[in-house]
C-alpha positions in Angstrom: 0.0 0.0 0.0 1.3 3.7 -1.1 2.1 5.8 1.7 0.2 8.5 2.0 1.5 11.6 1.4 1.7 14.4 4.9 -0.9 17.0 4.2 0.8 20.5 3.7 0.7 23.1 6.1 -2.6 25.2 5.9 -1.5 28.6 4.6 -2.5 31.5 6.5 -5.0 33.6 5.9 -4.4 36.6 4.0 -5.1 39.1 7.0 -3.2 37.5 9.0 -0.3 36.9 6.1 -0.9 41.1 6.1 0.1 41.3 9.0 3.2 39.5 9.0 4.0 41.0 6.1 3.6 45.0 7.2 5.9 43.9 9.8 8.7 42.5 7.9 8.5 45.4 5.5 8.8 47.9 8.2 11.6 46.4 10.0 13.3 46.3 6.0 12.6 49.4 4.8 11.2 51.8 8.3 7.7 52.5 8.8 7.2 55.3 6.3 7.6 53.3 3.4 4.9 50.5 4.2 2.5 50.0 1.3 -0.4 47.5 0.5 0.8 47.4 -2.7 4.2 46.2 -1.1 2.7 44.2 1.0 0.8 42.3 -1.5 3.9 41.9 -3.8 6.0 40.2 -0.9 3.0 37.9 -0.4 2.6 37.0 -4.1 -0.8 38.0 -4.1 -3.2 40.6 -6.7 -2.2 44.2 -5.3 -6.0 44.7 -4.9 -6.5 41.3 -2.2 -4.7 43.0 0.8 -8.0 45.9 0.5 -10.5 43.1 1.7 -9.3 43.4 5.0 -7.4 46.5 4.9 -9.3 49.1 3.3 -6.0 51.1 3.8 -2.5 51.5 4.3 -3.0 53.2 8.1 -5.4 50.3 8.7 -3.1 47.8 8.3 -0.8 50.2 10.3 -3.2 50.1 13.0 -3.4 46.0 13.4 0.1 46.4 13.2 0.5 48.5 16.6 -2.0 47.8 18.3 -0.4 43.8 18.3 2.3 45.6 19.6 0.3 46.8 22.5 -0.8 43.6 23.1 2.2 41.4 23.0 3.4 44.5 25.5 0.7 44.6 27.8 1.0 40.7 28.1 5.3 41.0 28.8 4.1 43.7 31.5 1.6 41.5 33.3 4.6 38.5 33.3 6.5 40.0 36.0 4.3 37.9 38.3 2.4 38.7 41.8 3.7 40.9 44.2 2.3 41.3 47.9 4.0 45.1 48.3 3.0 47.7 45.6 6.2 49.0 46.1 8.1 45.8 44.8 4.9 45.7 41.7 6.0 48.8 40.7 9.4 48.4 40.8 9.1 45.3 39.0 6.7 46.7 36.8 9.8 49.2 35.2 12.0 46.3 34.8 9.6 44.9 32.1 9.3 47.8 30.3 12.7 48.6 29.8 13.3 44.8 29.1 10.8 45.1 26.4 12.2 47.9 25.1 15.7 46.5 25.3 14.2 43.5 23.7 12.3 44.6 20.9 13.2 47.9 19.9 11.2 48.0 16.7 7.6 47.7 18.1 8.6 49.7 21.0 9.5 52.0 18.3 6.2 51.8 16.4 4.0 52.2 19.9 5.9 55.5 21.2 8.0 56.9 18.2 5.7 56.5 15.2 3.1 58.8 14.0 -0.7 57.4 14.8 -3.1 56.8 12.2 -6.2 58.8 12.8 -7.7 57.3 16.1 -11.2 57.9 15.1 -11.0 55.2 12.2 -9.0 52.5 14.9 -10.4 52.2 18.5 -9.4 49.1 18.7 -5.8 50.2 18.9 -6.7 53.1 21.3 -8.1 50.3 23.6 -5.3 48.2 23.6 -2.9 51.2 24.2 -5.2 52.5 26.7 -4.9 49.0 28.5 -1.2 48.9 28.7 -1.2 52.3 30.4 -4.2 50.9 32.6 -2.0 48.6 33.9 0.9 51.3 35.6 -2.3 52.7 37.2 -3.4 49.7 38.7 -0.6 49.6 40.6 -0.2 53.2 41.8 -4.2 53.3 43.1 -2.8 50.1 45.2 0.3 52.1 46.2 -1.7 55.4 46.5 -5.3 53.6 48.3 -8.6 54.3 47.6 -8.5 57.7 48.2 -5.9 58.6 45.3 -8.3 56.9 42.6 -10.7 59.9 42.5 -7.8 62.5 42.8 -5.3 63.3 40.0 -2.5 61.5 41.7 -2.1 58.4 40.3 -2.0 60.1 36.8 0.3 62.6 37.7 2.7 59.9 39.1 1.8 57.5 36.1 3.1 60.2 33.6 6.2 61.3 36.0 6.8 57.7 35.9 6.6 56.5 32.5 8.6 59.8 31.2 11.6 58.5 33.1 11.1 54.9 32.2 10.8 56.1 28.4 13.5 58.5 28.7 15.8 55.9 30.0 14.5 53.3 27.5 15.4 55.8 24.9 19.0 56.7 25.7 19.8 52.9 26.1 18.3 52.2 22.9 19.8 55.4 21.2 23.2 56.0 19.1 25.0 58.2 21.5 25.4 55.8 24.4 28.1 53.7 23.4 30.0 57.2 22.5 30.0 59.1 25.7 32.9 56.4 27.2 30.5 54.9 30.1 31.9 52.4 32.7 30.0 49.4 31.8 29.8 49.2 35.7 27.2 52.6 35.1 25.6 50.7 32.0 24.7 47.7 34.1 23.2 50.0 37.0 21.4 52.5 35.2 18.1 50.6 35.3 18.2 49.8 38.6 19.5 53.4 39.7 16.4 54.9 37.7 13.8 52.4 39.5 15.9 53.5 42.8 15.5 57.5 41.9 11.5 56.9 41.3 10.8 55.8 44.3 12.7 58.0 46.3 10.6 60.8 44.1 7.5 59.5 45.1 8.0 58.9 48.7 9.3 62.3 48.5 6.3 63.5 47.5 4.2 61.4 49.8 6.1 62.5 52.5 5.5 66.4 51.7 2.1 66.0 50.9 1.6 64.2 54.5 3.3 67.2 56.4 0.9 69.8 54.4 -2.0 67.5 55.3 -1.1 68.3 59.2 -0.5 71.6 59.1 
């Protein structure tokens, strides 16, 4: 008896295939010169079949981030369970700045790449929305209940993620491996940044207490 021969693998389906190919285009080329029409070429396909799904190039754009903001979101909420907010939040900055160590094109794309209009893509808003969602989380559990109806936590969220994002940017930059750094300072800048927020906020918490007396 013949043997049978193994079933090829079922080829994806052309939004997803879209996806994958936007991706591998922008890492080859940069953001700005993503095209359906290239997109369809790389996938062998009429340059009118990526429109059935896409019904443009900032749509496809769109998907693209906002699976960025996903598979971020997720690498944020893998740092595992902490019983101190304190050690959450600290923990918390570790895995951005891993992520953005770690995959410096879609952390690229989320925070350095012009938007598509939001009105046409909520669905990426929501996402993005979410992964912020998730550093307030943790500050109303620093902060307590009576932080969540005050401006606080979003005050601390932005002084917060402005230093994390600054940092993540001059590690990921050109200029640091020019300005003759100890790799002693390299290896502690991370931690020294986590170390300098928290001092900040207790800081504040601690003036904010005293006024609270007076």
């Amino acid at each position: 008896m013949p043997k049978k021969t193994p079933s090829p693998a079922a080829p994806l389906e052309l939004r997803e295939a879209c996806v994958i190919a936007a991706q591998e285009v922008i890492a080859e080329k940069g953001v700005e010169n993503l095209s359906l029409r290239d997109v369809a070429r790389r996938l062998g396909v009429s340059h009118q079949a990526p429109y059935k799904h896409y019904p443009s190039r900032d749509h496809l754009l769109a998907e693209v981030m906002r699976r960025c903001f996903q598979r971020f979101a997720e690498h944020l909420d893998a740092r595992g369970q902490f019983d101190k907010p304190q050690e959450d939040l600290a923990a918390l900055g570790r895995q951005y700045l891993s992520y953005a160590r770690d995959h410096p094109l879609e952390y690229r794309l989320m925070f350095d790449t012009q938007w598509p209009e939001s009105a046409a893509h909520p669905d990426l808003i929501r996402d993005a929305v979410h992964a912020y969602d998730i550093l307030r989380k943790v500050l109303r559990r620093l902060h307590g209940d009576a932080a969540a109806s005050s401006d606080r936590v979003d005050l601390d969220a932005l002084y917060i993620w402005s230093t994390v994002h600054g940092m993540a940017g001059v590690l990921n930059g050109n200029c640091i491996d020019k300005l003759n750094l100890k790799q002693e300072v390299l290896e502690q800048a991370i931690e020294h940044a986590i170390v300098m927020v928290e001092l900040g906020l207790s800081r504040f918490q601690m003036q904010a207490d005293g006024d609270a007396h007076l």
